[in-house]
C-alpha positions as CSV (number, residue, x, y, z in Angstrom):
1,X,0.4,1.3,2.6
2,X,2.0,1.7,5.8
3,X,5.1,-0.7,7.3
4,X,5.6,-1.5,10.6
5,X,7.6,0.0,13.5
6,X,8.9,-2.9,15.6
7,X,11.3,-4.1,12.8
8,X,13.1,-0.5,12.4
9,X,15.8,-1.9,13.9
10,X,16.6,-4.5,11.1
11,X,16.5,-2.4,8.9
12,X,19.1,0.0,10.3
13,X,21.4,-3.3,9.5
14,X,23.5,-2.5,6.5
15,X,22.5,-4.3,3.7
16,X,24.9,-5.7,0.8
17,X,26.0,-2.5,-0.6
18,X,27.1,-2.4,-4.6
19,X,29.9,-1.1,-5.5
20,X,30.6,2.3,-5.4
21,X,31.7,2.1,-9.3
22,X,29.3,2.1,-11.9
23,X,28.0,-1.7,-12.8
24,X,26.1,-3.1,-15.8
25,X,23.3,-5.6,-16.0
26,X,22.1,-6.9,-19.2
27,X,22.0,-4.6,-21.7
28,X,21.3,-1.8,-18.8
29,X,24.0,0.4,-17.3
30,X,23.4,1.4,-13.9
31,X,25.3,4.0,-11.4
32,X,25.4,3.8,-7.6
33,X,22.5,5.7,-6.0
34,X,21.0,5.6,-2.3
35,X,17.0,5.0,-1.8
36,X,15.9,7.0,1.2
37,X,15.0,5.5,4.3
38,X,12.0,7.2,6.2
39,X,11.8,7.5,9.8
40,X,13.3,5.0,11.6
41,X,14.5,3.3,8.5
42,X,17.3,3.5,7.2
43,X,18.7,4.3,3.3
44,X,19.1,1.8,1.0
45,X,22.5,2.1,-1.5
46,X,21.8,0.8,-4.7
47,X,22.2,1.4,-8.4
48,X,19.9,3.2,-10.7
49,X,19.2,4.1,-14.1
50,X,16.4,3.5,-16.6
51,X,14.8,2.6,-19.1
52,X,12.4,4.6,-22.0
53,X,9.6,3.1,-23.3
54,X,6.3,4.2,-25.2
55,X,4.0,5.9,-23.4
56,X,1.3,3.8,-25.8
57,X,2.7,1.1,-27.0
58,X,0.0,1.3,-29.8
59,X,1.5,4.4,-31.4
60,X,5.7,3.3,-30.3
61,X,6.4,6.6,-32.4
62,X,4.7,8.6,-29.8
63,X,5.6,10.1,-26.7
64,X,8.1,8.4,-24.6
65,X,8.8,7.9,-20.9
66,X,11.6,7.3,-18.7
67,X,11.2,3.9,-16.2
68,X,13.4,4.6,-12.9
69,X,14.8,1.6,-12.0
70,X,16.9,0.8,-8.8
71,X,19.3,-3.0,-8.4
72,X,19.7,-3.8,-5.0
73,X,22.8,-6.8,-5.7
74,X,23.4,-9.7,-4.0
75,X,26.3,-10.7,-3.1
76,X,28.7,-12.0,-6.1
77,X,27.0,-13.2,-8.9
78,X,24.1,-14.7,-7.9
79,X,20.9,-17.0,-9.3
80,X,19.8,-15.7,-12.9
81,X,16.1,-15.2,-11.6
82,X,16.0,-11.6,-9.6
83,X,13.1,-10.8,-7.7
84,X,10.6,-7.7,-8.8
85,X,9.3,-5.8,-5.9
86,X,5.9,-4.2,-7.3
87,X,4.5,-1.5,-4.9
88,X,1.0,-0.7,-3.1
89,X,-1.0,2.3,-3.2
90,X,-2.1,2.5,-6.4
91,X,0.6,4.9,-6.3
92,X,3.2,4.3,-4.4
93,X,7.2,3.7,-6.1
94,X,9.0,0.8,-5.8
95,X,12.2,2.5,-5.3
96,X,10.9,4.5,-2.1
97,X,8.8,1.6,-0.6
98,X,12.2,-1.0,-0.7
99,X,13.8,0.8,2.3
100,X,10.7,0.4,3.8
101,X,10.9,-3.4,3.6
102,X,14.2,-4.2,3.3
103,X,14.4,-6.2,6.3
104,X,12.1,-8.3,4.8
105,X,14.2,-8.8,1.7
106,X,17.8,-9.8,3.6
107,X,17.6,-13.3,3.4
108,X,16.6,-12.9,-0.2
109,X,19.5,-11.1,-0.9
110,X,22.1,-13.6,0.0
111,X,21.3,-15.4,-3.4
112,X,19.1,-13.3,-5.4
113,X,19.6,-9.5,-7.0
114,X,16.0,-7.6,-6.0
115,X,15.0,-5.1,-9.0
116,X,12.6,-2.3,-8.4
117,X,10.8,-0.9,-11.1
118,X,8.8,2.5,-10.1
119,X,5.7,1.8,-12.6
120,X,4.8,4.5,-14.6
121,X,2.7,7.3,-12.8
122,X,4.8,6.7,-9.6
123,X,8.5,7.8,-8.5
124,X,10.7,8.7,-10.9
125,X,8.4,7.5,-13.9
126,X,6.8,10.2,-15.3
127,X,4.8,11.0,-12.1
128,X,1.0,11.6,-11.8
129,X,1.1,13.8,-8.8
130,X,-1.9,16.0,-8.0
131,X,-1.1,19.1,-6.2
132,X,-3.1,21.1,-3.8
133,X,-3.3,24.8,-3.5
134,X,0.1,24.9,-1.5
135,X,1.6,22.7,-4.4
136,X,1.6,19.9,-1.8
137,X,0.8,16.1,-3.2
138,X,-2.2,15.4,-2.6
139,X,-5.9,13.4,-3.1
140,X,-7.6,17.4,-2.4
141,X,-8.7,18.4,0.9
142,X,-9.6,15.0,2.7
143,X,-11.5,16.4,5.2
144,X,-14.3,17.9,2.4
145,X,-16.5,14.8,1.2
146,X,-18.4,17.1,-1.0
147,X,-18.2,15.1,-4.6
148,X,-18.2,18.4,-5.9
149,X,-15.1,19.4,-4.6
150,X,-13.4,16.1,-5.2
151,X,-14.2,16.4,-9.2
152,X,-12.8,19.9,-9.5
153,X,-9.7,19.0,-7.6
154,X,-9.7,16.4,-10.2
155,X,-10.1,18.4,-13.4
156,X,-7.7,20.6,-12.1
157,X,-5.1,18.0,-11.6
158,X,-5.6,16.5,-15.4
159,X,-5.4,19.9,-16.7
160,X,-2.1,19.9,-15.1
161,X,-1.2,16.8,-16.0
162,X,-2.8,16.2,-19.7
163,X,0.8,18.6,-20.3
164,X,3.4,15.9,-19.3
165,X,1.2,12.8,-20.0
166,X,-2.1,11.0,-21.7
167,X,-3.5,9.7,-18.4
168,X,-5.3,7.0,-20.4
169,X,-1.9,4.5,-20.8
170,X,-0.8,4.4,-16.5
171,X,-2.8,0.9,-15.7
172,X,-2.2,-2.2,-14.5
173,X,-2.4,-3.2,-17.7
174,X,0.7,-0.9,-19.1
175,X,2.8,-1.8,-16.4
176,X,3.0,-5.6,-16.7
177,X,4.1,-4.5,-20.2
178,X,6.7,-2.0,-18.8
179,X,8.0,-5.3,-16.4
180,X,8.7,-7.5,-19.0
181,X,10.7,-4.4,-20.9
182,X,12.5,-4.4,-17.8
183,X,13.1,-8.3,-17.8
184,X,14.5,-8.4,-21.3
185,X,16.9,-5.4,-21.0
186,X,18.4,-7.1,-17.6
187,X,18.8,-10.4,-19.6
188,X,16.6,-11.9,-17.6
189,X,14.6,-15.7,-19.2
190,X,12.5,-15.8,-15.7
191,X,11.8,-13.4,-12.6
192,X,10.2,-14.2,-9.2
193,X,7.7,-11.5,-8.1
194,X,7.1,-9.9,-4.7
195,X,3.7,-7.5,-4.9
196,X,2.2,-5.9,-1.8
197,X,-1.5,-4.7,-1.3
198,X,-2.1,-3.2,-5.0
199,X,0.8,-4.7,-6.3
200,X,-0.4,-7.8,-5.6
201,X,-2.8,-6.8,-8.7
202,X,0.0,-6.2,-10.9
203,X,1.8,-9.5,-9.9
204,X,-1.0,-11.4,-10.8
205,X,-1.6,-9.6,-14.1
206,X,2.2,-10.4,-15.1
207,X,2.1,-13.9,-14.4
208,X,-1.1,-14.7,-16.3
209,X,0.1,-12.8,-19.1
210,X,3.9,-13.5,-19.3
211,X,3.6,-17.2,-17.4
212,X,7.0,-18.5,-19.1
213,X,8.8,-15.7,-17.9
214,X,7.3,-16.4,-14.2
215,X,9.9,-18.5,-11.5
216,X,7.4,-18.1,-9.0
217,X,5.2,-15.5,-6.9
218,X,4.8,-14.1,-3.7
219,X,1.7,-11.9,-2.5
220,X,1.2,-9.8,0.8
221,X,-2.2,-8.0,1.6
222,X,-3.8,-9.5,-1.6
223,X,-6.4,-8.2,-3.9
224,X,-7.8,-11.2,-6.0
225,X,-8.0,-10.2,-9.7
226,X,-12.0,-10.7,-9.6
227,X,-11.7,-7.3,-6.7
228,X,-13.7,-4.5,-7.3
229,X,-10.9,-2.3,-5.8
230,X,-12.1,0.1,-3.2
231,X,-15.8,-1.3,-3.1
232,X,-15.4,-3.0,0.2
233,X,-13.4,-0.9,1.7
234,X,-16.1,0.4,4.7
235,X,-16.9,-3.0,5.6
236,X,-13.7,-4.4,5.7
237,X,-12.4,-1.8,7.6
238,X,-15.6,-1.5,10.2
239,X,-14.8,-5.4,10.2
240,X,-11.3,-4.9,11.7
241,X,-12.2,-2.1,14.5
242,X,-14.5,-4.6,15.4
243,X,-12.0,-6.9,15.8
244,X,-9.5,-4.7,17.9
245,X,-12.3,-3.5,20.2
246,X,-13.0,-7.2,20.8
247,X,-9.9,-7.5,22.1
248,X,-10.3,-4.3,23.7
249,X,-13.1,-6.0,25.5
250,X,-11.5,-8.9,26.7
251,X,-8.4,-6.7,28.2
252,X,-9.7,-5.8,31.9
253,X,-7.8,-2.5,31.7
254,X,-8.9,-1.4,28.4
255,X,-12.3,-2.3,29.4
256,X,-12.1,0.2,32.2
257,X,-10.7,2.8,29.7
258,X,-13.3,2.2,27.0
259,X,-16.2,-0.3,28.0
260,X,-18.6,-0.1,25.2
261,X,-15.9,1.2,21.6
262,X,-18.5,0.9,19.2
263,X,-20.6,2.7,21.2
264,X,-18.1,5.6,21.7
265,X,-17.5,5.7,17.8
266,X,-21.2,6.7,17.0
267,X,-21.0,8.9,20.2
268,X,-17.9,11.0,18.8
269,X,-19.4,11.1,15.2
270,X,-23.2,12.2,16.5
271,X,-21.2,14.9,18.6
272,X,-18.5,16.2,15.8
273,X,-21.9,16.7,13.4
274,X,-23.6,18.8,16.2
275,X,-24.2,22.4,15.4
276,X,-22.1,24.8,17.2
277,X,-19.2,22.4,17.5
278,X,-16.5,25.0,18.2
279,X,-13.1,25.2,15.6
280,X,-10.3,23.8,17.3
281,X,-6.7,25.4,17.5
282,X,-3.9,22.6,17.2
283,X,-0.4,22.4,16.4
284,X,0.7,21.2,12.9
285,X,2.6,17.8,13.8
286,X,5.3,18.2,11.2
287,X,5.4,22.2,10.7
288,X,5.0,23.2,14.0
289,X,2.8,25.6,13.2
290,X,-0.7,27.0,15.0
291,X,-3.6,25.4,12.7
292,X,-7.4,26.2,13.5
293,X,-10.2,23.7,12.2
294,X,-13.6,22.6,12.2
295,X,-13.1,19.1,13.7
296,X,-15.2,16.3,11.2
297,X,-16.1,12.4,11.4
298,X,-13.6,13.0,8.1
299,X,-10.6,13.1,10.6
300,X,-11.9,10.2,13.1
301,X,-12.3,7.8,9.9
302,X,-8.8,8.7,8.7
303,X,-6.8,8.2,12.4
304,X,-9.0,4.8,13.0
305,X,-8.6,3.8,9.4
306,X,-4.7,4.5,9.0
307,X,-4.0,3.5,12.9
308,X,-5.6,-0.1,12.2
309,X,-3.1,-0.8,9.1
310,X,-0.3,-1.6,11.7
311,X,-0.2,-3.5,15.5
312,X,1.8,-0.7,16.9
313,X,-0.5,2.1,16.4
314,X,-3.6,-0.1,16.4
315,X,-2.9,-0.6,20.0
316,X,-3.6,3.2,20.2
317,X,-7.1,3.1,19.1
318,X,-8.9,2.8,22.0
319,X,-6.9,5.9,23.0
320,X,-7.7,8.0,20.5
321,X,-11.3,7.5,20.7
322,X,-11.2,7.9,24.3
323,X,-9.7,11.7,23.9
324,X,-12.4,12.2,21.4
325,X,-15.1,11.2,23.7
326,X,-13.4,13.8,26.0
327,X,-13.7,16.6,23.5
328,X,-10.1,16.6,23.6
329,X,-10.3,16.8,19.4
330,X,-6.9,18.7,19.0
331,X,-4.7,15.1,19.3
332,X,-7.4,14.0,16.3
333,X,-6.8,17.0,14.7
334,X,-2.8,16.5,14.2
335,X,-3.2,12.7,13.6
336,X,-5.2,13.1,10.5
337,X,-3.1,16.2,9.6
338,X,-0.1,14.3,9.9
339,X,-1.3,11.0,8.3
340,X,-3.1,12.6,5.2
341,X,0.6,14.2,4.8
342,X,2.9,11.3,5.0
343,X,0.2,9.4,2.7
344,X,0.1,11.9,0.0
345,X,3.7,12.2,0.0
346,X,4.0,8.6,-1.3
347,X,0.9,8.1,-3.8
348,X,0.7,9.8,-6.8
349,X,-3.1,10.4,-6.9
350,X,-3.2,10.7,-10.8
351,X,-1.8,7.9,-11.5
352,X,-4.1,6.0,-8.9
353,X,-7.4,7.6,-11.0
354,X,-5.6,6.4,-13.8
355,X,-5.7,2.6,-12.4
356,X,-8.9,2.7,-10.3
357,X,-11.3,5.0,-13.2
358,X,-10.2,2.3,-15.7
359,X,-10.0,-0.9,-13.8
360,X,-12.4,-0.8,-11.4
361,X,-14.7,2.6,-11.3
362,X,-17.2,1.6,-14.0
363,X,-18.5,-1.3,-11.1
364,X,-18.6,0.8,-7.7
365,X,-22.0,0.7,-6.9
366,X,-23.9,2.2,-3.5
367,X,-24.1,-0.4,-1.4
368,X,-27.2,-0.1,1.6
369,X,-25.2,-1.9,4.1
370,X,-22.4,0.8,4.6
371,X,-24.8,3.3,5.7
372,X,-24.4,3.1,9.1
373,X,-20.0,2.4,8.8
374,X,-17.5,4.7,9.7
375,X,-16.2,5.3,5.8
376,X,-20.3,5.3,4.8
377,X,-20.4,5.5,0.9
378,X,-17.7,8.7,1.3
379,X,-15.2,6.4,-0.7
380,X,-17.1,5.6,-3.8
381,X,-19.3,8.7,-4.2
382,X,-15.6,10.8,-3.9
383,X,-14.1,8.6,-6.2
384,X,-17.0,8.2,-8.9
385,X,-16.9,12.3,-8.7
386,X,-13.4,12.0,-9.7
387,X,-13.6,9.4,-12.7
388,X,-16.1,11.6,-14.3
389,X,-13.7,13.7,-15.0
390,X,-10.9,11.1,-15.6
391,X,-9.9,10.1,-18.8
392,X,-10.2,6.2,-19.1
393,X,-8.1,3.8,-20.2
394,X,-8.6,-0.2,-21.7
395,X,-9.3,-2.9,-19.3
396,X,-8.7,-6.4,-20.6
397,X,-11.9,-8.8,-21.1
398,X,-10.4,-11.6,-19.3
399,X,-8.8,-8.5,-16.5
400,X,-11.1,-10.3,-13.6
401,X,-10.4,-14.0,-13.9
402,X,-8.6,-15.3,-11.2
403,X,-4.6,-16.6,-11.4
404,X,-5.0,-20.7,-12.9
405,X,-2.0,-23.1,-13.3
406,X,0.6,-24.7,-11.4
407,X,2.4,-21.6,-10.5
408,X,4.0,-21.2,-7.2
409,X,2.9,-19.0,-5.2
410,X,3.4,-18.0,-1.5
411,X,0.0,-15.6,0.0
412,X,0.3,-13.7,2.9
413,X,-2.1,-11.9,5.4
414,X,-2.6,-10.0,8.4
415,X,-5.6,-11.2,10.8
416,X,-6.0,-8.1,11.3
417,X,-5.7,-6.3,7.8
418,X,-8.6,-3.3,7.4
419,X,-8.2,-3.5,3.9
420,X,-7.5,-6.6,2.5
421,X,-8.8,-9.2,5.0
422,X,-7.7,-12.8,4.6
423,X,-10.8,-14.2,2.5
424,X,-9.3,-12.2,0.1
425,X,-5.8,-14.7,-0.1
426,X,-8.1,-17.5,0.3
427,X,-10.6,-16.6,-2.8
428,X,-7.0,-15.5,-5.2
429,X,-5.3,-18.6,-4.8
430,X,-8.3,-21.1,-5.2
431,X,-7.1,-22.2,-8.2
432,X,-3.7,-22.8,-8.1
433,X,-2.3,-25.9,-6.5
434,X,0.7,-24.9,-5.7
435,X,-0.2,-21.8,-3.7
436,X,-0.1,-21.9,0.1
437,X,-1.6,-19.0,2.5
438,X,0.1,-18.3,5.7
439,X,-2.0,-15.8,7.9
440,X,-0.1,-13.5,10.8
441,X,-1.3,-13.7,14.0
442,X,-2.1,-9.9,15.3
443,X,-0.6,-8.8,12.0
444,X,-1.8,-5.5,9.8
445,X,-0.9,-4.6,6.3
446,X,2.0,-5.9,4.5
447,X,3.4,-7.9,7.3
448,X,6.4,-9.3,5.3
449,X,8.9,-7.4,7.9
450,X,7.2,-9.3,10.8
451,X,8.8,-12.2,12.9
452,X,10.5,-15.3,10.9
453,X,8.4,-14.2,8.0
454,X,11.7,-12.9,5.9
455,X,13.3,-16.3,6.2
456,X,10.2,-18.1,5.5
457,X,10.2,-15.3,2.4
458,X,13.6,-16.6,1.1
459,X,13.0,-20.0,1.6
460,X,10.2,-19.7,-0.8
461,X,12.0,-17.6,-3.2
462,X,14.6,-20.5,-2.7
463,X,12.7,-23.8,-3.5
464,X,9.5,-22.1,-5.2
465,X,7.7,-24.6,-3.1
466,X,5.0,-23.2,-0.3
467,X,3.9,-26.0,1.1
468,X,7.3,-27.6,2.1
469,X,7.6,-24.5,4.4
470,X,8.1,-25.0,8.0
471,X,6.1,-22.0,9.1
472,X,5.1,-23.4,12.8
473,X,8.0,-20.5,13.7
474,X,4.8,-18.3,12.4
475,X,3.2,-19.4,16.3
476,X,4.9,-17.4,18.3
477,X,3.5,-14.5,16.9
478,X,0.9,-12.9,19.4
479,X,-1.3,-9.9,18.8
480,X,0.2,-6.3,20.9
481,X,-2.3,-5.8,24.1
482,X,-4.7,-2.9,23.4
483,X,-3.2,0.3,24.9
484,X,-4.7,2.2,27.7
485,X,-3.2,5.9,27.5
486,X,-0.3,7.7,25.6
487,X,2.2,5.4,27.1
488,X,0.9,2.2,26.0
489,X,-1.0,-0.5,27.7
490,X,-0.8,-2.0,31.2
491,X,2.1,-4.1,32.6
């Protein structure tokens, strides 16, 4: 979900721009556009347009809805097999996440056109965004783990949205369809796939259903098709601070910071439940404004959850618990503010119910052993509030069964991913003999932008062959040292 900072400055490199004229591919006609960079990254020029297609394809009469769809070219003509980035989230657009990971893709695009498809709920495809009561995309208020609350943000949100859609038709399912719409209008007899985190899912999906029209496949931060999305999500995550504060441990000045962080985390959660825990006055990180708030363990699990997705703010972890300890809940406060923000700007929260209440929902159970974890059983009791008032659509009978055949396919994972650990690689490519799984020392989330990883990345896309990879260049990544205040750890 989130990228990492130390390769911002690749992707300020200009990429292969298109022409500025308008261009045709396939049957498609596309005009130049620029995808939006974000932060320290920078915009992407391209060329857009799109394509309609049913909303349900079992009623192709019916309502009708318009695929955004972005070309980043290569270079002169290039190979016939483009690759298909398919985003995270559930939620998140193609077309915004690229500029995101473009560094990662450079190499790529020396021989090979990149297509992005935003898949239908997300971007500029008939959008599923929720909004709050300041018209804000949004999950509803984060910080309130009342199920209650969460189902009549929901039914809000559907009443909204039953207007411009039929919530039922925006899974994983409908999406692999939408793909291979996409791959016959470009012209296109096979396509090599790129998913990340939830897309992952979707790439998966496409190449056991379309398997003739699949060159090969390549998935970071992966979610086996036999995941119950979401379900393990508190010990996965309690599995990674675990992890960092090892390291923490081991680190003589972070030790003097923190000594005991596991400790510290059920100190700062017993003392942000205590009665009479005063409202804290903060400043809003991207407003400005003077905010007052009831301080929750709501905010610490979002700023350790969302900080452990990357190694540069991971490093921060010890510091943030270490100003909660303190009292000092105003830095907490902002982070969470800010994070919650910048997530809901780029997931369209409908159109993840539509995906996790039909694929996955129906087998969330309670599970004793996440109790005592920092994300408890918020997760799934929120979210099962939410599906009962979702509309459901079809999940396949064979949706679970893991990828088979002789497929290439290239895994990737961080060591130190909170949400999709390495097993998960490990269990999804069991069955495919030509899969390989390269893990990321001190790596997050999506680490595709990390190190020699993008020429590693092209090489595949190259010889569709993972285990002929030379990836020793993979060694010299190290894990960041665990930071010991706001300026970052010691020299």
């Amino acid at each position: 979900m989130k990228r990492l900072l130390p390769l911002a400055l690749a992707a300020v490199l200009p990429l292969a721009a298109p022409a500025a004229e308008a261009r045709r591919l396939g049957t498609l006609d596309f005009e130049p556009c620029t995808l939006p960079g974000s932060g320290a990254f920078a915009a992407v020029e391209a060329q857009c347009t799109s394509l309609s297609v049913p909303e349900n394809r079992a009623e192709p009469e019916g309502r009708r809805i318009e695929l955004a769809i972005a070309w980043v070219p290569t270079e002169g003509e290039g190979e016939p097999d483009p690759v298909f980035l398919l985003a995270g989230g559930p939620g998140q657009g193609a077309r915004a996440s690229f500029p995101l990971l473009a560094g990662g893709f450079r190499d790529v695009l020396r021989s090979r056109h990149v297509i992005l498809v935003d898949q239908r709920g997300t971007g500029g495809s008939n959008p599923l965004a929720c909004r709050d009561a300041e018209g804000n995309n949004a999950f509803g208020d984060p910080f309130d783990e009342s199920p209650e609350a969460a189902r009549r943000f929901a039914e809000g949100c559907l009443a909204e949205l039953s207007k411009i859609a039929d919530v039922r038709h925006y899974t994983t399912t409908d999406a692999v369809a939408d793909l291979d719409a996409v791959r016959q209008a470009l012209g296109a007899e096979r396509i090599n796939l790129y998913g990340g985190s939830y897309g992952t899912r979707v790439a998966q999906q496409y190449a056991r259903t379309f398997p003739a029209h699949t060159r090969s496949v390549v998935l970071d931060s992966v979610v086996p098709n036999e995941l119950v999305l979401g379900a393990e999500h508190a010990k996965n995550l309690d599995a990674a601070l675990e992890a960092q504060f090892a390291r923490c441990a081991a680190d003589a000045a972070c030790a003097a910071v923190l000594p005991d962080p596991a400790g510290a985390i059920e100190r700062v959660r017993a003392a942000l439940a205590a009665p009479g825990l005063a409202r804290v006055r903060y400043r809003d990180p991207t407003s400005g404004e003077w905010r007052e708030e009831m301080p929750t363990s709501a905010h610490l699990a979002v700023v350790l959850r969302f900080f452990s997705y990357s190694p540069l703010t991971a490093t921060l972890l010890p510091v943030v618990l270490k100003q909660a300890l303190e009292g000092d809940h105003a830095p907490l406060l902002a982070q969470a503010r800010f994070l919650m923000g910048s997530v809901g700007e780029q997931i369209m929260h409908g159109m993840q119910l539509s995906v996790i209440c039909s694929e996955d929902a129906d087998e969330f159970a309670a599970r004793p052993e996440d109790a005592g974890t920092l994300l408890g059983q918020a997760f799934i009791e929120i979210t099962l509030a939410q599906c009962s008032a979702w509309p459901r659509g079809q999940r396949p009978a064979d949706f679970r069964a893991p990828l088979t055949g002789d497929l290439p396919v290239l895994a990737i994972s961080g060591e130190f991913d909170p949400v999709t650990p390495p097993r998960y690689a490990d269990a999804a490519i069991a069955q495919l003999p030509n899969a390989r799984h390269l893990v990321l020392r001190g790596q997050g989330h999506t680490p595709l932008n990390v190190g020699c990883m993008p020429q590693l990345f092209a090489q595949f896309i190259e010889t569709a062959d993972a285990k002929a990879l030379d990836a020793s260049c993979l060694d010299r990544l190290a894990p960041l040292p665990p930071g010991t205040g706001l300026h970052g750890w010691e020299p």
